[in-house]
matplotlib code that plots the C-alpha trace (Angstrom):
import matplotlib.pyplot as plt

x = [-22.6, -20.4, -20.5, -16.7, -14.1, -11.2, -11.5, -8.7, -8.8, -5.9, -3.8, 0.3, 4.1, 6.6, 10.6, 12.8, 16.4, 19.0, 17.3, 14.2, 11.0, 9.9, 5.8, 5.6, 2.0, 0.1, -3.6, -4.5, -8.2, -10.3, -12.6, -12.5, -16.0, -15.5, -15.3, -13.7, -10.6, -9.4, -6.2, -3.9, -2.9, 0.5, 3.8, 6.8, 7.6, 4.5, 3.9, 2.3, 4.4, 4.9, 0.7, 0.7, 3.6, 2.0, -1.8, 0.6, 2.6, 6.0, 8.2, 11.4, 13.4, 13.4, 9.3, 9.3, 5.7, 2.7, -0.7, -4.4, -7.2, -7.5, -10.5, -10.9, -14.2, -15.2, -12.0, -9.6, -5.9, -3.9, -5.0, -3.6, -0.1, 2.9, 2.5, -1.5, -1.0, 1.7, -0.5, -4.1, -3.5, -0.7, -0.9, -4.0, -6.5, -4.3, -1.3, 0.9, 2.6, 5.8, 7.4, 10.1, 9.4, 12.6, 14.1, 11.1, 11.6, 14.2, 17.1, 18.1, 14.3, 12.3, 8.8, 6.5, 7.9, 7.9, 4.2, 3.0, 5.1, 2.4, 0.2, 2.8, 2.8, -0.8, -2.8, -0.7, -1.0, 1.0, 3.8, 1.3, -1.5, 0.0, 1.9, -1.6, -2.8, 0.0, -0.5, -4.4, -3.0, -1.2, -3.6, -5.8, -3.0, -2.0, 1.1, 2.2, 2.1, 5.5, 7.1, 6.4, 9.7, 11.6, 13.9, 13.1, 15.8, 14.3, 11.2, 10.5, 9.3, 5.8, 5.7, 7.6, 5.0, 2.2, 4.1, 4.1, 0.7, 0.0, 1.8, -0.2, -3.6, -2.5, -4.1, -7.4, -6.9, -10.0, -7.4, -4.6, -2.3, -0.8, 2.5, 3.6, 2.6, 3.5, 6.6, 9.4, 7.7, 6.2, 3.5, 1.6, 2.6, 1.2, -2.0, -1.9, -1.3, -4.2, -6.2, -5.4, -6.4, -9.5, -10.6, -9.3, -11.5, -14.2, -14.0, -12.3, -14.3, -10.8, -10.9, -7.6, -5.6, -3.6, -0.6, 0.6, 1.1, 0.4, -3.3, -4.2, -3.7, -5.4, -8.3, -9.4, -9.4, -10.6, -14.1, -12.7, -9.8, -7.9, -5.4, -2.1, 0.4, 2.6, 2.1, -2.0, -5.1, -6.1, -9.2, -11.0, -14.8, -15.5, -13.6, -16.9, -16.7, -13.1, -11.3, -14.0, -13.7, -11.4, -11.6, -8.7, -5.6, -3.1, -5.7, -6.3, -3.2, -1.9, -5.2, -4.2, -1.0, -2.1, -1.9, -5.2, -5.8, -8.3, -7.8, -4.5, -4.8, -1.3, -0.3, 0.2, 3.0, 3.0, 6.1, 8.3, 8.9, 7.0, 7.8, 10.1, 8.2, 11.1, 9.4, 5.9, 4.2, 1.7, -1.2, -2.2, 0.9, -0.3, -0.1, 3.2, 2.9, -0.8, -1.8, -5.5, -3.7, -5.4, -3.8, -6.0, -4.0, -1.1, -2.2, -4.7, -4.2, -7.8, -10.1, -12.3, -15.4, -18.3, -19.9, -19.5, -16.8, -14.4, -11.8, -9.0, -8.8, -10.3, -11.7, -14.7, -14.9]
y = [-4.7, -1.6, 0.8, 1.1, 3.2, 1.5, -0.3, -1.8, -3.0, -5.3, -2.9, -3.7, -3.3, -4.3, -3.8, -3.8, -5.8, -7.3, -10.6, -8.6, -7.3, -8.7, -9.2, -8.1, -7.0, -8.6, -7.5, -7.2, -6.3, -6.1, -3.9, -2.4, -1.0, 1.4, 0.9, -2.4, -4.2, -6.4, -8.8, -10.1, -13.1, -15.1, -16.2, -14.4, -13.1, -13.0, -9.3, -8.3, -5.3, -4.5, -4.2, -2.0, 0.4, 0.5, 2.2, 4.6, 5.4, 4.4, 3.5, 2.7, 3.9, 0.9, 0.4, -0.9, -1.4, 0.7, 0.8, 0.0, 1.5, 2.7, 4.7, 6.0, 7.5, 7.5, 9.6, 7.9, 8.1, 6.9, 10.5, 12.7, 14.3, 13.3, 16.5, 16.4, 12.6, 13.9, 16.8, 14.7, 11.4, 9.5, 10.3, 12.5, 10.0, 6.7, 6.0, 3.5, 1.5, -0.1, -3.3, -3.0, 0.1, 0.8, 0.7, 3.5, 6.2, 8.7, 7.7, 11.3, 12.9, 12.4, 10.2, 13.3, 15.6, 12.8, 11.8, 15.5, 16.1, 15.1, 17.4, 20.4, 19.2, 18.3, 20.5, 23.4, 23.3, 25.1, 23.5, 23.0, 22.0, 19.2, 18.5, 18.1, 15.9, 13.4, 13.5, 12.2, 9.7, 8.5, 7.9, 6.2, 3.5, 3.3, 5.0, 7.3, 10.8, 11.3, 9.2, 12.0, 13.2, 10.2, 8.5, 5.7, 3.5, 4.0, 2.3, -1.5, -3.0, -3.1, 0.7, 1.7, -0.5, 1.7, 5.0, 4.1, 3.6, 6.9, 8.4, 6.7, 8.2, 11.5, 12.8, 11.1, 9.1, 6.9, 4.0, 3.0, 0.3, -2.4, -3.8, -7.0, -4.9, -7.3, -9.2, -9.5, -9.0, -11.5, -13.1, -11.5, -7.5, -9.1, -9.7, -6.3, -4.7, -6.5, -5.4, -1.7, -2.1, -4.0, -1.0, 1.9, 0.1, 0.6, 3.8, 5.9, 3.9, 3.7, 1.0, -1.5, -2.9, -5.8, -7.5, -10.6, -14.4, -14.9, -16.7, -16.7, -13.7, -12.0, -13.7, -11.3, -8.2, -9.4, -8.4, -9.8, -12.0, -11.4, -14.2, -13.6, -16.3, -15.2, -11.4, -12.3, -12.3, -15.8, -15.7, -13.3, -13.4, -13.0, -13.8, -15.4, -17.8, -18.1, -19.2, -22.4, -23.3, -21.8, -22.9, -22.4, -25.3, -22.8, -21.1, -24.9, -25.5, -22.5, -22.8, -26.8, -25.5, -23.3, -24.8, -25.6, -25.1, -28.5, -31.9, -33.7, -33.1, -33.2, -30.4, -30.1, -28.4, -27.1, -29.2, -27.3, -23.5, -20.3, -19.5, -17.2, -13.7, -13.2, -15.8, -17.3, -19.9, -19.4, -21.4, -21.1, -19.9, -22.5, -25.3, -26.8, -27.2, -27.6, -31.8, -31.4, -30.1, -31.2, -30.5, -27.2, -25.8, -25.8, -24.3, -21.0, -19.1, -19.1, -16.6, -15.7, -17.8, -17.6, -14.5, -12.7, -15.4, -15.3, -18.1, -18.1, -21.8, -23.9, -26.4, -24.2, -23.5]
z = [-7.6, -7.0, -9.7, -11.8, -10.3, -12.8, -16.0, -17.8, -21.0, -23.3, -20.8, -23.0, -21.2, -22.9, -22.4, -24.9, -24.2, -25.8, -26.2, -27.6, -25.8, -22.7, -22.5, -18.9, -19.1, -22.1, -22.9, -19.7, -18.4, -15.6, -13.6, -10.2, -8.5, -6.0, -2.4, -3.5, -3.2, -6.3, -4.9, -8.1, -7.3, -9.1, -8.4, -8.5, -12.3, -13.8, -14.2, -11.1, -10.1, -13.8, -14.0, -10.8, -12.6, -15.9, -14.0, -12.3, -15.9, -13.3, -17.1, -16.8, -20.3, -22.0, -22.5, -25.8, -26.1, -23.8, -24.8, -23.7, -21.9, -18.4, -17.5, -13.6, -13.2, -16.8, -17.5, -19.8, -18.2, -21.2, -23.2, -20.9, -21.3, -18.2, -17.0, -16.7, -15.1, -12.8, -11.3, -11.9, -10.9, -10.0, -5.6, -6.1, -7.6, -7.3, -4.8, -4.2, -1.5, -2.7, -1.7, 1.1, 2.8, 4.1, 0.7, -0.5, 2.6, 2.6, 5.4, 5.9, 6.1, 9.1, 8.4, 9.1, 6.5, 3.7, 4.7, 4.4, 1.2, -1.6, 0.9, 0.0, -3.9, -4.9, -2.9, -2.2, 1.6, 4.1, 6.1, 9.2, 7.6, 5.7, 9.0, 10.5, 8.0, 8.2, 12.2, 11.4, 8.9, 11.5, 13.6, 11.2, 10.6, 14.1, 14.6, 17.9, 16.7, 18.1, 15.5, 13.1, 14.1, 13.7, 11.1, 8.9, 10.6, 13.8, 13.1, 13.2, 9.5, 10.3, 11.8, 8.4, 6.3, 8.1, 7.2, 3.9, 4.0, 5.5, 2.8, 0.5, 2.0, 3.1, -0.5, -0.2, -3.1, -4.7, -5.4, -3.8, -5.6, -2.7, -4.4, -1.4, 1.4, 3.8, 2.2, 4.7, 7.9, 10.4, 10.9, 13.9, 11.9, 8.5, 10.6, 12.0, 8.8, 7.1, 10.4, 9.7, 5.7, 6.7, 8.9, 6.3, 3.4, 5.9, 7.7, 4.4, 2.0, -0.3, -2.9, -3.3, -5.7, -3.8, -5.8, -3.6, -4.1, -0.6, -0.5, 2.5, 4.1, 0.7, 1.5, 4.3, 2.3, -1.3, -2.9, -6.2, -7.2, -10.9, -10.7, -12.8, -15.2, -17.9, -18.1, -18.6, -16.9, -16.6, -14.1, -12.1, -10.5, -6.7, -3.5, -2.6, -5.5, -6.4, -3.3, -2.6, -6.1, -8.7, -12.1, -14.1, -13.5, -12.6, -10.3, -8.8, -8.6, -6.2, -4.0, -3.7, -2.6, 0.5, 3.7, 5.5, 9.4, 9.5, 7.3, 6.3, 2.6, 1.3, -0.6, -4.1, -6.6, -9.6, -12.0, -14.3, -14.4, -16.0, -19.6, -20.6, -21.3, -23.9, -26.2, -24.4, -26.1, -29.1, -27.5, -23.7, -21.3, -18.7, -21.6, -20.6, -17.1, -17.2, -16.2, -18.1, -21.5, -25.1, -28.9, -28.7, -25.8, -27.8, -31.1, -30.0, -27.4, -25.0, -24.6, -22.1, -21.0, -18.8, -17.5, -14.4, -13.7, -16.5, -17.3, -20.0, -20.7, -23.7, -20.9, -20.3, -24.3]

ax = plt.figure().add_subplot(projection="3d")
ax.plot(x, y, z, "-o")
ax.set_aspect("equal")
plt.show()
């Protein structure tokens, strides 16, 4: 077992709107060892980019509610001041690689410049020495060199996708946060990205924190699985033992619904639609969608059972 690089604990986001406070993230926890990757895993909605905003403290104004425990190397972030996280952590210790690349580079800068830029902020680099760096990260995620001098619209999605992951490793982060890093492109470059994490994890010995809904391509990079319903935590244990044989119904339920390369097994759906974080329900969030519900499911909301492999649902009570 790896040692801890992250651990959360009953991690809270909230939003306040007209309609009242949306429960984005809700008492959320898990662990991350280093040279790890951990891969969320939900559909679209239930908190997953919320989670990966609230560990980098990215709040929009209306945060109603933000509160928990998050410890990275035995230093608990939630004590420190904006300013201290600012300098500290967020793209020194953990960085991030935002959905839709195009939408998170700067149309007017040249690539090169904005991958050297935390270089210039955080460590206080020259011009050419951050240049230099951003030319290695390049290399490491497999784009020409040249292109350090090009535009953002110039590039193709997947060669913008890998500059945004350069940008995320220029700094040498322990942790770096992957928020649908292959949404929108196709196929064959969602292979090749995954390719190019597979062999970063190895060779930089970086831990990950991948947020997707997309099974089967998660599969390749996941050491551990934390799967996501509602704004909560519902399961988590190892890739190992999680994707032969989940445990919890919504967790059966998404695997059943993955298309298989061998076998005719029809795939299954899940009926009706995720609760409204506005008001969730009191018992289990699953409940009233779930086929194996009981009276219990709809009274008290499950805790965790098992160890090692933990499962929020009163089935495993």
């Amino acid at each position: 077992m790896a040692s801890t690089l992250l651990k959360i604990q009953d991690l809270v986001l909230h939003f306040s709107t007209m309609r009242g406070p949306v429960q984005a993230v809700d008492k959320v926890s898990f662990d991350l060892g280093h040279k790890q990757a951990v891969v969320i895993l939900g559909e679209s909605g239930c908190g997953k980019s919320s989670l990966a905003k609230a560990i980098l403290r990215l709040l929009p104004r209306n945060v109603a509610e933000y509160k928990g425990s998050i410890v990275l190397d035995g230093i608990e972030l939630m004590t420190l001041s904006d300013e201290e996280f600012r300098q500290n952590v967020r793209w020194v210790r953990i960085s991030m690689v935002p959905q839709a690349a195009m939408n998170s580079l700067n149309p007017v800068l040249k690539v090169g410049d904005q991958v050297a830029e935390p270089m210039l902020v955080h460590h206080g680099v020259d011009k050419a020495a951050a240049m230099e760096q951003a030319k290695k990260m390049f290399e490491h995620v497999g784009v020409p060199v040249d292109f350090l001098h090009r535009y953002a619209f110039e590039l193709s999605g997947g060669m913008r996708q890998r500059v945004a992951i350069a940008m995320a490793l220029v700094t040498a982060p322990a942790l770096i946060i992957l928020d649908e890093p292959t949404s929108a492109l196709d196929v064959l470059t969602q292979a090749n990205i995954f390719n190019v994490l597979k062999r970063i994890k190895k060779e930089l010995e970086i831990s990950f924190i991948l947020i997707t809904h997309d099974i089967a391509t998660s599969s390749e990079l996941a050491d551990r699985v934390a799967v996501m319903y509602a704004g909560q935590i519902v399961e988590t244990g190892d890739a190992m033992d999680f994707f032969p044989a989940p445990l919890h119904p919504y967790s059966q339920k998404l695997m059943a619904s993955v298309p298989r390369l061998h076998g005719n097994k029809e795939l299954e759906f899940i009926t009706g639609q995720p609760p409204s974080l506005l008001n969730p329900p009191t018992g289990c969030r699953f409940a009233p969608r779930c086929e194996k519900r009981f009276s219990r499911c709809d009274e008290e909301p499950p805790v965790f059972e098992r160890d090692g492999r933990q499962v929020k649902c009163w089935l495993y009570a």
